[in-house]
C-alpha positions as CSV (number, residue, x, y, z in Angstrom):
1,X,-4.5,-5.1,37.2
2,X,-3.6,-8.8,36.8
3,X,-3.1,-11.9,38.7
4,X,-1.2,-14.9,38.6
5,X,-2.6,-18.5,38.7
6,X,-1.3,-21.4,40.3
7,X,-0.2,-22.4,37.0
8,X,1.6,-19.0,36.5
9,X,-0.2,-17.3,34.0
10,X,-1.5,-14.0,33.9
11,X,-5.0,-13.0,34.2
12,X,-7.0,-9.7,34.6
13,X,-8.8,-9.1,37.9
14,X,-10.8,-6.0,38.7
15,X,-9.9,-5.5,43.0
16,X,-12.1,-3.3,45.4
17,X,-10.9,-2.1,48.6
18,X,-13.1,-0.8,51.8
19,X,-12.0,0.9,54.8
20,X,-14.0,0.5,57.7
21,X,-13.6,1.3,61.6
22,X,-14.1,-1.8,64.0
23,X,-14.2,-0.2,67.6
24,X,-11.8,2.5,66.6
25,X,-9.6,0.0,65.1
26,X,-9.3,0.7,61.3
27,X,-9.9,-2.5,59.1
28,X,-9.4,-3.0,55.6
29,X,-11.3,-5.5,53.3
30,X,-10.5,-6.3,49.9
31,X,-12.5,-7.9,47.1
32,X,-10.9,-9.4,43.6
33,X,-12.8,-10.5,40.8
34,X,-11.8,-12.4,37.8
35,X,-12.7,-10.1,34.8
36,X,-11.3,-12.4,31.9
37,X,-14.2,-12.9,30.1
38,X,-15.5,-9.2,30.3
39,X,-11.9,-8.4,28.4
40,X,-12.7,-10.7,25.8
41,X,-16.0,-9.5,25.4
42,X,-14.5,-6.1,25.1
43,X,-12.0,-7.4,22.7
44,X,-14.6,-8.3,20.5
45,X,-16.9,-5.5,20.4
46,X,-13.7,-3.5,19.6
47,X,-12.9,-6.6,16.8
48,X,-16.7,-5.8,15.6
49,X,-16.0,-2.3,15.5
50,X,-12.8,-1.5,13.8
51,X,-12.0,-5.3,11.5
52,X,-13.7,-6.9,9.1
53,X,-15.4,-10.0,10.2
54,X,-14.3,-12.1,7.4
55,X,-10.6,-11.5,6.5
56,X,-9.6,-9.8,9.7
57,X,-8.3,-6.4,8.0
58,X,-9.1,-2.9,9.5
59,X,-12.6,-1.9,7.6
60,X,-13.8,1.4,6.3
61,X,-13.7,3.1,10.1
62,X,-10.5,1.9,11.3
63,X,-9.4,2.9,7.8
64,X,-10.4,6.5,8.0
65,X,-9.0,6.8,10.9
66,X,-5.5,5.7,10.1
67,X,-5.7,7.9,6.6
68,X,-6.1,10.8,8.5
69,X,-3.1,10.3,11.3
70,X,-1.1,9.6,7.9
71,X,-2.3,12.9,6.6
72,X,-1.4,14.8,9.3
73,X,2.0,12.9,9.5
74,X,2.7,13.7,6.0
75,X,2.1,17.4,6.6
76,X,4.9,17.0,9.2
77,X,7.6,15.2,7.7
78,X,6.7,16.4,3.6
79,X,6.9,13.0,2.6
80,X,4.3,11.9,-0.1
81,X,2.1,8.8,0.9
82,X,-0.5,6.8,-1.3
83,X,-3.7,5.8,-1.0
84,X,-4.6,2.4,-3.5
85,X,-8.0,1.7,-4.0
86,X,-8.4,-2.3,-5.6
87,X,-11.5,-3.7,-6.9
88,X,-11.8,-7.2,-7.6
89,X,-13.1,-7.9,-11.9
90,X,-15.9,-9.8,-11.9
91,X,-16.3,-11.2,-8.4
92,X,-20.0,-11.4,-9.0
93,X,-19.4,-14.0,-11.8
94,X,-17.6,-16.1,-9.3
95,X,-20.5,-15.5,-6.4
96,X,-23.0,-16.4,-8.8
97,X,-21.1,-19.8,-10.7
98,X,-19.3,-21.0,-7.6
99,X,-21.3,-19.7,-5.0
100,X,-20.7,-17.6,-1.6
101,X,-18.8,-20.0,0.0
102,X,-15.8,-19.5,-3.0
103,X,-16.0,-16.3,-2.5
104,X,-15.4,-15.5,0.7
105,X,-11.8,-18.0,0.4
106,X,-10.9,-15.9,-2.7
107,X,-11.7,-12.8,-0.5
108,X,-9.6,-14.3,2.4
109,X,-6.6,-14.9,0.3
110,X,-6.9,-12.2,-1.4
111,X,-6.2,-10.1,2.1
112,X,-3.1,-12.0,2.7
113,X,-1.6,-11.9,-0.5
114,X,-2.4,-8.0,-0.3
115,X,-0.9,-7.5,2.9
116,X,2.3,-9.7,1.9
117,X,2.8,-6.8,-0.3
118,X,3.6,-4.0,2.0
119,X,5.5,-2.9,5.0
120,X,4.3,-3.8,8.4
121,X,3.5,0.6,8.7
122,X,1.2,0.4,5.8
123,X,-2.8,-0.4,6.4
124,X,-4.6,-3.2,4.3
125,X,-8.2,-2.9,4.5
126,X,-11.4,-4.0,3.5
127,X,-14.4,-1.6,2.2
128,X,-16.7,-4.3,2.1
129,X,-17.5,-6.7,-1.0
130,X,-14.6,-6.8,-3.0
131,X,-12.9,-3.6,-2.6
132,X,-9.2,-3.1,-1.1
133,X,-7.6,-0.6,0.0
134,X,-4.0,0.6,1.0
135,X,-2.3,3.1,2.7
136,X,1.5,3.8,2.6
137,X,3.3,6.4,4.0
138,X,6.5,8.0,3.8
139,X,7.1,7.1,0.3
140,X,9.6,9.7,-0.6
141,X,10.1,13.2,-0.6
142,X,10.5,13.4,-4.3
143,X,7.3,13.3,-6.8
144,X,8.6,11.7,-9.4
145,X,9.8,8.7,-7.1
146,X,6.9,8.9,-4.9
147,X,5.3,7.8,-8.3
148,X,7.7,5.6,-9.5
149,X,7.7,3.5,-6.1
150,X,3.7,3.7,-6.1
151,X,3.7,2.4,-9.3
152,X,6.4,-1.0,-8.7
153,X,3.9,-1.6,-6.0
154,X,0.8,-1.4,-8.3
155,X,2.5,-4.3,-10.6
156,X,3.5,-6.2,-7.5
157,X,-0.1,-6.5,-6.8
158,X,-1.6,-7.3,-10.5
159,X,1.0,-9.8,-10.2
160,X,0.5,-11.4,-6.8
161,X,-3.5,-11.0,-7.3
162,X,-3.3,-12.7,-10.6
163,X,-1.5,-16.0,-9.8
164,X,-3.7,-18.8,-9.3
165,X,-6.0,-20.0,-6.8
166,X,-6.7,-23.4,-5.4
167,X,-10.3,-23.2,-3.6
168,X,-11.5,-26.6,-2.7
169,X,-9.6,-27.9,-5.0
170,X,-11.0,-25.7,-7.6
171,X,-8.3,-23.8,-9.6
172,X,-9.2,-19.9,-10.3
173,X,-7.2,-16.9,-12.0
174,X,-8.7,-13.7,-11.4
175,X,-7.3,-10.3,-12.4
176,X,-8.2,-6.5,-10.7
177,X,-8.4,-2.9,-11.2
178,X,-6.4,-0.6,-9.7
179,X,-6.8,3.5,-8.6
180,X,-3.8,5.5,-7.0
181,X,-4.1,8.9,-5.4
182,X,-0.6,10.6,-4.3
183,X,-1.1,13.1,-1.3
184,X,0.9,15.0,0.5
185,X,-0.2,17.1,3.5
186,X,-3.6,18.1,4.4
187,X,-4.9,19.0,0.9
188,X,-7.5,16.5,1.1
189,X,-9.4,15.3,3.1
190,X,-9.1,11.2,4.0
191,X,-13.0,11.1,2.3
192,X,-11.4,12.9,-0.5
193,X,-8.5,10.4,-1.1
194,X,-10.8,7.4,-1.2
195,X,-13.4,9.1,-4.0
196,X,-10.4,10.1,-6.2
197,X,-8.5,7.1,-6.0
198,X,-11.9,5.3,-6.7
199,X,-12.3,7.0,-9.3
200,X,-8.9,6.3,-10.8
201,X,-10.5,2.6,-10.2
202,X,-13.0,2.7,-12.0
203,X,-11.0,4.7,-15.5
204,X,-9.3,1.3,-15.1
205,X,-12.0,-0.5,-15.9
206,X,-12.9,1.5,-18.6
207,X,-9.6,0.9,-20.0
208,X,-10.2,-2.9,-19.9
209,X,-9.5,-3.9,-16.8
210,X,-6.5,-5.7,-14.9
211,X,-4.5,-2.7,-15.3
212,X,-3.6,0.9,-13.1
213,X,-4.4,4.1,-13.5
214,X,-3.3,7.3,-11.2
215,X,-6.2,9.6,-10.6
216,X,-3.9,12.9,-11.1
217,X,-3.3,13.9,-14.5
218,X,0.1,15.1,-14.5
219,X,0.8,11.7,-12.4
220,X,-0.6,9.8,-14.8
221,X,1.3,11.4,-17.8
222,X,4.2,11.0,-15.8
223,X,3.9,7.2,-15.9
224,X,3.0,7.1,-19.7
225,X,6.3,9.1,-20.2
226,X,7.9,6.9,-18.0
227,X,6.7,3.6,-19.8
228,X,7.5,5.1,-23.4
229,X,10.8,5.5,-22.8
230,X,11.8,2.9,-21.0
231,X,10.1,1.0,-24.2
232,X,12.1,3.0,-26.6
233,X,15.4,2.1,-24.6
234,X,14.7,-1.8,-24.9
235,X,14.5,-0.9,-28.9
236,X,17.6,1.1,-28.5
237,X,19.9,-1.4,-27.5
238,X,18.3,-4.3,-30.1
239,X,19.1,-1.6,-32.7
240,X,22.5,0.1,-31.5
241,X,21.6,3.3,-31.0
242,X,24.0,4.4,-28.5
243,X,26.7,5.3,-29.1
244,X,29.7,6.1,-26.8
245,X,32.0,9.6,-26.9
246,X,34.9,10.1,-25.3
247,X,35.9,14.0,-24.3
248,X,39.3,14.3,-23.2
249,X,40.1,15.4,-19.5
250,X,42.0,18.5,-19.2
251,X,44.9,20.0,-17.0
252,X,46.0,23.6,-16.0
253,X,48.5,23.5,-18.0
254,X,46.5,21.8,-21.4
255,X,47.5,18.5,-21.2
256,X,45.4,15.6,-22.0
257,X,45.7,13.3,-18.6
258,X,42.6,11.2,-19.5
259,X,39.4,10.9,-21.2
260,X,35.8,10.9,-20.2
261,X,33.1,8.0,-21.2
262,X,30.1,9.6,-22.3
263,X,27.1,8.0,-23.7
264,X,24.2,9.3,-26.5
265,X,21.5,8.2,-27.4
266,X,21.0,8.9,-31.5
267,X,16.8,8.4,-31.3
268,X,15.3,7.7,-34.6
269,X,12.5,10.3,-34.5
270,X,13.7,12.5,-32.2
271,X,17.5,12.7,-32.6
272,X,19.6,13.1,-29.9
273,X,18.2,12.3,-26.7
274,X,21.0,13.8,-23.9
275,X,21.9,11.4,-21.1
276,X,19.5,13.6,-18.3
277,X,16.7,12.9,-20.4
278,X,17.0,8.9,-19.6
279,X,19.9,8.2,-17.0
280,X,17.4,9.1,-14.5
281,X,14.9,5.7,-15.0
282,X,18.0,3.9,-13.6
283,X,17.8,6.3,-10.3
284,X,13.9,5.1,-10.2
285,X,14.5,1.3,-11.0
């Protein structure tokens, strides 16, 4: 229950009410206590429980728990969700030159910049040290642009993570690596999710660093395919190779009432490439 102040604000009160018989006369006797600071205290324990102390984000038991209510969402509505697992390169490096102190306001940051990123439905948390990670959900109901959309958010981070920080007037740059794991469902387990897009991580690394990697292997060819051509089309139009056609439009009674634009791409090492085989990066963009 709350109360109201002279002031008019609210407050909680815990009330306790006795019935008792006065010479056959029923009495009633009420007590109210101000509880305020018990809800606070309850308030943090919860905090202590479920956030991380430093940056404020949901930790690793808060974030198991929301991973598994988007599992079971995503078994309901079909829609893929992601789970992206960030590790900071070389944070020791900073801990050990700059000390603790720097490291916690890069951390700090870091959690806002992270959670600047998404939509107000997705979950930024905090593992502990310098690991991140995110869940999205609803994505799409389409692989190949549940992986196209989890991939423009990948580069949104590597790009918001590696602009420049002022701490104590001390400018830093620091870069990340990155591991995505699509699900969809109750395939996997929420424990599961976190190992494989950790290990997707830590491929990155292996790859140099400040780059993404998707921890299936279909996904991840998927990307590479998607990446080559879209290269090979940047080429294409430097080097005109497109070309337009134009195939006449037809009536019942064979009469040419118009034409139709078509457009080819004439691929130096593979030929012809048909208009399906590329049109549909613009559907992803």
């Amino acid at each position: 229950m709350v109360a109201i102040r002279a002031d008019g604000s609210e407050f909680p009160v815990e009330v306790t009410i006795t019935s008792i018989d006065n010479i056959g006369l029923p009495l009633v006797t009420g007590f109210i206590r101000d509880i305020t600071e018990r809800k606070q205290a309850e308030q943090e324990i919860r905090n202590l429980a479920f956030f991380d102390a430093l940056t404020n984000l949901p930790n690793r038991r808060l974030l198991q728990d929301r991973l598994e209510q988007a599992l079971i969402s995503s078994s309901r509505s079909l829609q893929y969700g992601a789970v992206i697992f960030i590790d900071l390169d070389n944070f020791k490096a900073l801990n050990d030159t700059r000390g603790h102190a720097l490291g916690d306001l890069l951390l700090v940051e870091i959690a806002r910049r992270l959670s600047d990123c998404v939509r107000a439905d997705d979950t930024v948390a905090r593992l502990g040290g310098d690991e991140f990670v995110l869940v999205l959900e609803n994505i799409s109901d389409d692989l190949t642009q549940a992986i196209a959309k989890a991939k423009q958010l990948a580069e949104k981070i590597q790009v918001v993570i590696n602009q420049p920080y002022y701490l104590q007037e001390i400018e830093h740059h620091h870069t990340s690596s990155i591991g995505i794991c699509l699900f969809q469902g109750v395939e996997q387990t929420a424990e599961e999710l976190l190992q494989r897009s950790d290990t997707a991580m830590y491929q990155a690394k292996s790859r140099g660093r400040n780059t993404f990697v998707f921890f299936d292997p279909q996904m991840q060819a998927a990307l590479e395919k998607r990446s080559r051509i879209e290269a090979e089309m940047r080429k294409a139009i430097t080097n005109n190779e497109f070309q337009i056609y134009y195939q006449p439009q037809v009536d019942a009674h064979a009469q040419v009432f118009g034409v139709e634009l078509l457009i080819r791409w004439m691929q130096p090492e593979h030929g012809l490439v048909m208009p399906n085989d590329f049109i549909w990066l613009k559907k992803l963009a």
